[in-house]
TORZABA-996211 format. One record per residue (C-alpha): z, x, y; residue in three letters; residue number from 0. Coordinates in steps of 0.02 Angstrom, whole numbers. Layout:
c3:c1:c2:aa:i
Z:X:Y:ALA:NUM .
...
***
This chain:
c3:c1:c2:aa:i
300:-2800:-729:UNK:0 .
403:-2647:-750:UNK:1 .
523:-2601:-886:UNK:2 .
694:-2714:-848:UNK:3 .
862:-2610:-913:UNK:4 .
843:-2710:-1077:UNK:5 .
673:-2647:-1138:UNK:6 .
684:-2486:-1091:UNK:7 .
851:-2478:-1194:UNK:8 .
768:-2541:-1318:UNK:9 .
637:-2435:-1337:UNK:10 .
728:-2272:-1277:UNK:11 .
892:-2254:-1396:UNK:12 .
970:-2110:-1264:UNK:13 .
983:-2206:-1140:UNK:14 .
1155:-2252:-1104:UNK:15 .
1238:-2412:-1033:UNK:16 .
1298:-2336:-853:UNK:17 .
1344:-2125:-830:UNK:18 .
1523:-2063:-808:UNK:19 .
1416:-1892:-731:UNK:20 .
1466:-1852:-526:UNK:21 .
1307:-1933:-442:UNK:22 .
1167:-1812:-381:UNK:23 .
1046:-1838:-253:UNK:24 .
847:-1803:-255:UNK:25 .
766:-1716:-112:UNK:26 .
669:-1849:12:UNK:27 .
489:-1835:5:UNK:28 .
453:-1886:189:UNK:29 .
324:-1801:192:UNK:30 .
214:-1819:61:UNK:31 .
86:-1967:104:UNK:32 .
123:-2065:-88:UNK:33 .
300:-2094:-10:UNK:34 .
223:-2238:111:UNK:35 .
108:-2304:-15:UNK:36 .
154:-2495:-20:UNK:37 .
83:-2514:-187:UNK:38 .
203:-2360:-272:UNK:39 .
361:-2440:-167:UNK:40 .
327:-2628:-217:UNK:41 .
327:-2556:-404:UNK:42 .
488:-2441:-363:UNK:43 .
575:-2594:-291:UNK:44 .
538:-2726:-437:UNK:45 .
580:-2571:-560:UNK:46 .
741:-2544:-475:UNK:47 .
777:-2734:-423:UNK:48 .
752:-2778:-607:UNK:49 .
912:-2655:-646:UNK:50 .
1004:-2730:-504:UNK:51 .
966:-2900:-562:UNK:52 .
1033:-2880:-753:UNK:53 .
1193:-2789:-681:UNK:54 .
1278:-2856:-502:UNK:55 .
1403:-2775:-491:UNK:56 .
1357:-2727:-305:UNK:57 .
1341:-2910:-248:UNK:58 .
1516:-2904:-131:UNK:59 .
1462:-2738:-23:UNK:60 .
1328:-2813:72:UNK:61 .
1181:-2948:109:UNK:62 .
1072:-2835:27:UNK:63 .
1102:-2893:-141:UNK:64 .
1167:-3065:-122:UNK:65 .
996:-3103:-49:UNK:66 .
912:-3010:-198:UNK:67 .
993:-3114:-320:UNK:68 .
962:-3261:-228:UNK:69 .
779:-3219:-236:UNK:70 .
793:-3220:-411:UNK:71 .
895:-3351:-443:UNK:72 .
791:-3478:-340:UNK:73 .
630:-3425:-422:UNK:74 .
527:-3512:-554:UNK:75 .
563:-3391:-685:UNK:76 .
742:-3356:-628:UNK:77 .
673:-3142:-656:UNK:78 .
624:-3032:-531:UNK:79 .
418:-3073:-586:UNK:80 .
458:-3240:-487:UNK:81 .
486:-3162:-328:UNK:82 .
351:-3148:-211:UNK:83 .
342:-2952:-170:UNK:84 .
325:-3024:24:UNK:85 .
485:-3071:-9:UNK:86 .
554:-2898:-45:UNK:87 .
563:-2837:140:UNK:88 .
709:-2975:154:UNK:89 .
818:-2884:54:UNK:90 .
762:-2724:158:UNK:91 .
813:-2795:305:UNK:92 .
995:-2800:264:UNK:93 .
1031:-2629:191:UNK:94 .
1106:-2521:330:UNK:95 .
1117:-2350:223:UNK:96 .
1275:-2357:208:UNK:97 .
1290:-2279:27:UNK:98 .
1423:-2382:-46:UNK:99 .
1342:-2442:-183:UNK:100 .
1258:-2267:-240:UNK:101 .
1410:-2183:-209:UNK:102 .
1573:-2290:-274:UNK:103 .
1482:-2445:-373:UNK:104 .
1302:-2412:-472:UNK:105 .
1324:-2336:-619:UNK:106 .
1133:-2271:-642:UNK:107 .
1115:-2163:-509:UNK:108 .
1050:-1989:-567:UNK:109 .
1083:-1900:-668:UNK:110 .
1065:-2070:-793:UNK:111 .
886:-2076:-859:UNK:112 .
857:-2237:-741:UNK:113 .
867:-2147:-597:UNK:114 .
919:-2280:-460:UNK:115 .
949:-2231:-293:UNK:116 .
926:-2385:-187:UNK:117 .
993:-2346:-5:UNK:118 .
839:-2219:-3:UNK:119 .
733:-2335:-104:UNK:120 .
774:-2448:34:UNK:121 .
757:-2302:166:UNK:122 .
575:-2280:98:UNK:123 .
530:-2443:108:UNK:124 .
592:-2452:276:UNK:125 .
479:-2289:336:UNK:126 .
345:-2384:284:UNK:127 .
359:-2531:385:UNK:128 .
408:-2439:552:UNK:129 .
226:-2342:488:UNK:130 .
140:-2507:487:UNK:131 .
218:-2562:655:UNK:132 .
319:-2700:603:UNK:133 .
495:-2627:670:UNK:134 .
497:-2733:847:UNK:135 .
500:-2633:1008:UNK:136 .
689:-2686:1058:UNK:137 .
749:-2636:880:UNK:138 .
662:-2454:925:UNK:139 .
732:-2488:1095:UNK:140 .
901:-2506:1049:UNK:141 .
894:-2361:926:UNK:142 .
861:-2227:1076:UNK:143 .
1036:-2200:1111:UNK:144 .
1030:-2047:1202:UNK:145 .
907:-2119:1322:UNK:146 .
1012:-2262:1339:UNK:147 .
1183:-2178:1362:UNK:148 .
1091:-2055:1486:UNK:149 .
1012:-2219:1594:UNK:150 .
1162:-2324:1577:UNK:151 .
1282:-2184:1643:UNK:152 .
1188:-2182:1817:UNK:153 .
1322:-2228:1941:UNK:154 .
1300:-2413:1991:UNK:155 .
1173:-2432:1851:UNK:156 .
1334:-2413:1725:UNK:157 .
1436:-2561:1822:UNK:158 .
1282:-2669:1823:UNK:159 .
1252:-2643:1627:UNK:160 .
1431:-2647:1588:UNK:161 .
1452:-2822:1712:UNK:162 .
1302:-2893:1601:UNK:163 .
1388:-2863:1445:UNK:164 .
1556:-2922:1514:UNK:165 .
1461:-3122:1565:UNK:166 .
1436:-3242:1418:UNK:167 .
1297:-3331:1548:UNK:168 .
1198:-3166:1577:UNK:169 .
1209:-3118:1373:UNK:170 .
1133:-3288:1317:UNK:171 .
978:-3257:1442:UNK:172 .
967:-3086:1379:UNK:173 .
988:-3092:1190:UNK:174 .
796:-3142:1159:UNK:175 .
723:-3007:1257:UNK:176 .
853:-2854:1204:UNK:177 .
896:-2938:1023:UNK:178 .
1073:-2913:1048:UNK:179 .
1166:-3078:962:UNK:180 .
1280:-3135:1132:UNK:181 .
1412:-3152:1032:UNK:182 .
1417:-2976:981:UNK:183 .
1553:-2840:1053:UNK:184 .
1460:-2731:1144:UNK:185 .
1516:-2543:1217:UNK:186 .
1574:-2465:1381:UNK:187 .
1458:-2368:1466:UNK:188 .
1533:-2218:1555:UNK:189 .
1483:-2167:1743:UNK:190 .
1411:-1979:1712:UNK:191 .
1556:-1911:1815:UNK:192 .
1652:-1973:1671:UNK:193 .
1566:-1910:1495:UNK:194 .
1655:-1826:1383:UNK:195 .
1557:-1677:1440:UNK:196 .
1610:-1692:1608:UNK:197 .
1788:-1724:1576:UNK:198 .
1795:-1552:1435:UNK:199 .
1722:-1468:1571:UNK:200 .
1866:-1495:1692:UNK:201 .
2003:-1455:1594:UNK:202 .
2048:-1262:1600:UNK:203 .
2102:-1196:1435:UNK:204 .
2152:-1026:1382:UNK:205 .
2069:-960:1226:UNK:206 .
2217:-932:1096:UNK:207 .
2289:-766:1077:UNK:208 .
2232:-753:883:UNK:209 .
2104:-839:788:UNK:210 .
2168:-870:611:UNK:211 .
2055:-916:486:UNK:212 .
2108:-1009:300:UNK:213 .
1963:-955:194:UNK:214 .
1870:-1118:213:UNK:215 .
1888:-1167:402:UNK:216 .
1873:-1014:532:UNK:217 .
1993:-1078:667:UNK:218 .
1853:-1115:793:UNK:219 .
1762:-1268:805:UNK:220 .
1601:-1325:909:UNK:221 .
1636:-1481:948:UNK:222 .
1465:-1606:930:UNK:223 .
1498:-1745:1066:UNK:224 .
1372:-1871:978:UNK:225 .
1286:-2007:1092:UNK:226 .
1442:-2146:1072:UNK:227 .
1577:-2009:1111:UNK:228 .
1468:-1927:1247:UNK:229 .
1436:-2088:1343:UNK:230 .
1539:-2247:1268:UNK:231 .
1706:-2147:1207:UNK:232 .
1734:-2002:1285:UNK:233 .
1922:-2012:1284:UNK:234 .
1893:-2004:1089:UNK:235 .
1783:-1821:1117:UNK:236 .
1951:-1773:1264:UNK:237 .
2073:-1813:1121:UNK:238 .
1984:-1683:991:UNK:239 .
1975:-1569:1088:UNK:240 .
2154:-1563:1139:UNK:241 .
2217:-1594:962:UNK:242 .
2115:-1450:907:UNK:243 .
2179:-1335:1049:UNK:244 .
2353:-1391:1019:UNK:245 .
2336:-1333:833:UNK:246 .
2276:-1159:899:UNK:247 .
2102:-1191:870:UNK:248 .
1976:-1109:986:UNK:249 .
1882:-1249:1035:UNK:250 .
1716:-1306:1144:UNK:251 .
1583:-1429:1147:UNK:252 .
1399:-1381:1087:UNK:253 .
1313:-1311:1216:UNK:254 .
1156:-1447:1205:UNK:255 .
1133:-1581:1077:UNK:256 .
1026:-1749:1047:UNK:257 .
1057:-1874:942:UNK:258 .
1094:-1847:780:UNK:259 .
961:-1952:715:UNK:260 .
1049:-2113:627:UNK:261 .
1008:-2245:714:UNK:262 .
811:-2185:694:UNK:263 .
859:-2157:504:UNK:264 .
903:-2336:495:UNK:265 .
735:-2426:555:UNK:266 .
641:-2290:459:UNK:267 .
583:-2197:608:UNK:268 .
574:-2012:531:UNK:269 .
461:-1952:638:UNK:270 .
613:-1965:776:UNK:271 .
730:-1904:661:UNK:272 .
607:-1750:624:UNK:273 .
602:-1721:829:UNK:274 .
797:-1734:836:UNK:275 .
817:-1608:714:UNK:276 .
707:-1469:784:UNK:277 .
812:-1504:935:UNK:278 .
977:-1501:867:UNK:279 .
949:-1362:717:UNK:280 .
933:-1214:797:UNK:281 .
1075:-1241:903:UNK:282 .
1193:-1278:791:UNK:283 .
1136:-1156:665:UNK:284 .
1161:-1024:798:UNK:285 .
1345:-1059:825:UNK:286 .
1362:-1059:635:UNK:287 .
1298:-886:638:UNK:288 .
1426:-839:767:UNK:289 .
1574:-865:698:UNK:290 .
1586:-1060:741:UNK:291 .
1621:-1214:624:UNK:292 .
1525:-1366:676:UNK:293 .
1645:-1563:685:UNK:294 .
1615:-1725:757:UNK:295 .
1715:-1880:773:UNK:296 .
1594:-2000:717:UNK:297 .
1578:-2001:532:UNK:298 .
1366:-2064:535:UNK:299 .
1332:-1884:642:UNK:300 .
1452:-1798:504:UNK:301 .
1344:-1882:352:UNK:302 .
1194:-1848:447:UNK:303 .
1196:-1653:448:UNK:304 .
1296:-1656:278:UNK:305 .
1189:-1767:176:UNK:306 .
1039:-1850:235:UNK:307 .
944:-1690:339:UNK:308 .
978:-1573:203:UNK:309 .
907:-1690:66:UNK:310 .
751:-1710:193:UNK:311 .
733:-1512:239:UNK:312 .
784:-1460:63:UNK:313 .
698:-1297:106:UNK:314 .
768:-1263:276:UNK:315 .
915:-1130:271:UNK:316 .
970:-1146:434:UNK:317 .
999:-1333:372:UNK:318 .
1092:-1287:229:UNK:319 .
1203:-1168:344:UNK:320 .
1245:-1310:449:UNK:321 .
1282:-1423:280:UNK:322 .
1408:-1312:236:UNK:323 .
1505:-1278:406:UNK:324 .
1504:-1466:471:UNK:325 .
1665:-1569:475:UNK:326 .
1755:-1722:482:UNK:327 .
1920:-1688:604:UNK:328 .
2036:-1739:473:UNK:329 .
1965:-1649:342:UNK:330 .
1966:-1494:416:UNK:331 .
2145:-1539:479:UNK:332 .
2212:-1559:304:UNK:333 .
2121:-1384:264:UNK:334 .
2215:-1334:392:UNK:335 .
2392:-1400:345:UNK:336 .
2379:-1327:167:UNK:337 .
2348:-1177:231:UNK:338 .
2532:-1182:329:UNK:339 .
2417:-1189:511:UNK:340 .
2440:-1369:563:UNK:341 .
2572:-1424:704:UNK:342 .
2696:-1555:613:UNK:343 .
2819:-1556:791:UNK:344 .
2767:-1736:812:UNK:345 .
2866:-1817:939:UNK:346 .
2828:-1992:949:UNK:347 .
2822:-2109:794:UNK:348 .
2651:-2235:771:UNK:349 .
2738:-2371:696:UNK:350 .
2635:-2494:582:UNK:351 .
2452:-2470:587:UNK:352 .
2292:-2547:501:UNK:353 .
2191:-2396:462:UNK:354 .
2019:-2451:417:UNK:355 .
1904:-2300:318:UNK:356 .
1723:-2330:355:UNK:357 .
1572:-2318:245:UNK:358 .
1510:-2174:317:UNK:359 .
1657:-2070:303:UNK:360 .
1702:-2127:112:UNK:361 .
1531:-2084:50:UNK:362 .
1563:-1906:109:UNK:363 .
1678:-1891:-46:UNK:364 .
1799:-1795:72:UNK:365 .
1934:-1909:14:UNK:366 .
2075:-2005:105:UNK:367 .
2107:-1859:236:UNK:368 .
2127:-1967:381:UNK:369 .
2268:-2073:299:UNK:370 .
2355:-1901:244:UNK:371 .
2367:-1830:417:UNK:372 .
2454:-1984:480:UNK:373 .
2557:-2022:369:UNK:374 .
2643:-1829:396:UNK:375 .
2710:-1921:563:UNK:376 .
2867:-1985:556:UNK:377 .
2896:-2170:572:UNK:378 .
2710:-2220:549:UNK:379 .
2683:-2353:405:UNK:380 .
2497:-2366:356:UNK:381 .
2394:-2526:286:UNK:382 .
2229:-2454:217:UNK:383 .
2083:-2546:212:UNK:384 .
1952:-2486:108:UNK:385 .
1807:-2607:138:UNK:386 .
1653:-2633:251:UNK:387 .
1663:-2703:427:UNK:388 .
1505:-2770:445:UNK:389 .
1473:-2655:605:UNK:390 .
1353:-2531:524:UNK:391 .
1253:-2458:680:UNK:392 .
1159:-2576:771:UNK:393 .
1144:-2724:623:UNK:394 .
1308:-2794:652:UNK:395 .
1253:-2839:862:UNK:396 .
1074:-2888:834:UNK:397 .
1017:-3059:836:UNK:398 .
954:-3100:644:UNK:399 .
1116:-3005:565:UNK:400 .
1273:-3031:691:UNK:401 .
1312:-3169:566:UNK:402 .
1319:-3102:419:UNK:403 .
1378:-2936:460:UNK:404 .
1526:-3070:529:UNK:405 .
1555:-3134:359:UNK:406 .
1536:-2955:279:UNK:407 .
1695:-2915:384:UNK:408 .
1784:-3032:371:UNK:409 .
1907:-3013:217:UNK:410 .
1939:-2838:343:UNK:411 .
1977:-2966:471:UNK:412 .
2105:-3043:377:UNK:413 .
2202:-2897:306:UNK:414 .
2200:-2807:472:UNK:415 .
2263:-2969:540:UNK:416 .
2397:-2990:386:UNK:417 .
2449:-2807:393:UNK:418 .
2574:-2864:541:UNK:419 .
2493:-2688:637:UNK:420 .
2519:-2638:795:UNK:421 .
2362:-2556:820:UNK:422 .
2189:-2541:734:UNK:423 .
2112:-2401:686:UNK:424 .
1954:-2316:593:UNK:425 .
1873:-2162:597:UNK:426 .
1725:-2255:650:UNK:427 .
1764:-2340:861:UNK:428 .
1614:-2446:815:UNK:429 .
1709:-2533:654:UNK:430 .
1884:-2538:746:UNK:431 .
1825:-2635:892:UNK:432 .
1729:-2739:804:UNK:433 .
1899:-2757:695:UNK:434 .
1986:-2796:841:UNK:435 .
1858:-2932:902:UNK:436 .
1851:-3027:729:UNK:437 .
2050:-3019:710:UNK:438 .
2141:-3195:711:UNK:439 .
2267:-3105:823:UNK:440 .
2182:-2977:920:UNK:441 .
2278:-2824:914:UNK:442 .
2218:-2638:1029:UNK:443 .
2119:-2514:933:UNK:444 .
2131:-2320:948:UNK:445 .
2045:-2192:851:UNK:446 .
2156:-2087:729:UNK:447 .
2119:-1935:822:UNK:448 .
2189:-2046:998:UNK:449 .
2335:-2073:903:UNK:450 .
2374:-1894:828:UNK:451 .
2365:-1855:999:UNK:452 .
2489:-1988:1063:UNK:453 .
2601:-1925:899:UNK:454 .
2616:-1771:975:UNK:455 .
2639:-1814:1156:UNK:456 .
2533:-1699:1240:UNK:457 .
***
């Protein structure tokens, strides 16, 4: 068995009980063959689940470590050396990457000598099982999103898949061959006429007289559509854009993109996420190069280019150029605002509204931008919520998680339902509809860029 915390305190008298040092990240070795050897990763897991085990303190963010700690608990020997290492992929199961814990709760991620970094401990172990084939075909299914947004946006094939989604009847027949829980809130799909694309495309905007840059943002933005705002929210991607332009922000969509790669990150499909990024790279890296800052409205593609392709192309410059020019629309707002640029003739008020920060966004360590920009609009009253949802890509609809990524979000439930809101909202349309569907009393949802928008009445 490996060293627990205890013994290797013992016998290392530097090492310290936790590390007040900002966390750093280690490049991921994807492509070395040791990183799917089941042998290494079964010894990395008890090493790292024996840490986990003799601290807790991440047992409320997920089912990822409640079922660890069950495992343990429910043993013979009440340690980690009780638990079967068949019994390991469990706890793999239900991490969803969603960084919490490395970011805001364990307190021996590097630089401490111990050296935990579990979502990509977990992201390792879960390359190795889509490797051995034992992701199913409608997870990897599921996961295609572009494929699926581009099928499902087919005139008449969009009101048939939306219709199926809409009947309780046709979901129950469905859910075992899909995996989709029928229970689960499930998208929009978009007729193609009606992308987010399409509707940029017919709106005639003049290029502003002067582009005025603030040192850190340049005062033109490429806009990446992603796969949910291209295809299930568009009206999100037609909001941006007119925010932006309304700011005087030159603004446009990228001229082709794929996915970003997240929802192949999450089942461990790399090789995906490897094809995705010699799609996307070279595009985006060229607009970079031309003067252009990079933003999306869905915090996963934001995290994606900011955090998880640079730490796998460590190397890769034109990587590192996107990194550094890619940003959340609040964020770059608030950049924006110090810098005496930002619009503040708001002419409606927003009222009271539960504003819900997802995972993906907090992890970017951007801070509460979202929540600043908001709350600059007269007459709007903000309840934060600063907790999971349960959504988290595809785990909170399929079959074998729907219910616990329920009871994950449910305490959001409650104070979005307490709050007395008028509207929901998160950074993340995934987390505020499913919000919305797990309220008490179910209230609309809008993304914060929707209502900036509204705010401003154009």
């Amino acid at each position: 068995m490996k060293e627990t915390a205890d013994s290797s305190n013992s016998k290392n008298e530097t090492a310290r009980e936790g590390g007040l040092e900002a966390p750093t990240r280690h490049p991921i070795a994807w492509r070395e063959e040791t990183f799917y050897d089941q042998q290494s990763i079964d010894d990395e897991l008890e090493r790292v689940f024996e840490i986990c085990h003799g601290c807790r303190r991440c047992v409320s963010l997920c089912n990822a470590f409640p079922t660890l700690f069950d495992l343990i608990d429910e043993s013979s020997t009440f340690e980690v050396d009780g638990v079967a290492k068949s019994d390991y992929s469990k706890v793999v199961a239900h991490c969803y990457l969603c960084d919490l814990c490395y970011q805001t709760k364990c307190p021996y991620v590097p630089p401490h000598e111990w050296n935990v970094d579990f979502p990509h401990l977990m992201l390792r172990a879960k390359a190795a099982e889509f490797r051995q084939g034992k992701v199913a075909s409608s997870r990897k299914q599921l996961t295609n999103t572009t494929r699926i947004g581009k099928l499902a946006s087919i005139p008449v094939v969009s009101e048939v898949v939306n219709g199926v989604n809409r009947s309780p009847a046709i979901r129950k027949l469905t859910s075992k061959v899909i995996g989709v829980h029928p229970n689960a809130e499930l998208p929009v799909f978009h007729r193609h006429g009606e992308t987010a694309r399409k509707q940029v495309q017919r709106v005639k905007c003049d290029s502003p007289k002067s582009v005025e840059s603030d040192g850190r943002t340049r005062g033109r933005v490429a806009v990446f559509a992603t796969c949910y705002g291209n295809y299930n929210a568009p009206q999100i991607v037609v909001d941006l854009v007119a925010v932006l332009r309304h700011n005087g922000i030159e603004t446009k969509l990228v001229d082709q993109e794929q996915c970003c790669g997240m929802p192949k990150l999450e089942i461990g499909d790399l090789t995906s996420v490897d094809g995705f990024k010699q799609a996307n790279l070279p595009v985006l890296s060229s607009l970079v190069n031309a003067g252009w800052d990079i933003m999306a409205a869905i915090p996963s593609c934001v995290l994606m280019f900011r955090q998880e392709i640079p730490l796998m192309y460590p190397e890769d410059a034109s990587v590192q150029r996107v990194k550094s020019a890619i940003f959340d629309p609040f964020e770059y707002l608030i950049y924006r605002h110090k810098a005496g640029l930002l619009n503040t003739d708001f002419r409606h008020q927003l009222g009271r509204v539960a504003y819900h920060a997802p995972c993906h966004q907090r992890v970017q360590n951007i801070g509460p931008k979202t929540k600043e920009v908001l709350e600059l609009i007269p007459g709007t009253e903000l309840s934060s919520i600063e907790r999971c949802s349960g959504h988290d890509g595809t785990y909170g609809v399929r079959n074998e998680s729907y219910e616990a990524s329920m009871k994950i979000g449910k305490e959001v439930f409650r104070r979005a339902t307490q709050s007395g809101a008028v509207v929901v909202t998160s950074d993340c349309p995934m987390a505020s509809s499913r919000i919305a569907h797990g309220m008490t009393e179910q209230k609309p949802d809008q993304h914060p860029i929707s209502l900036l928008r509204k705010a401003y009445g154009i």
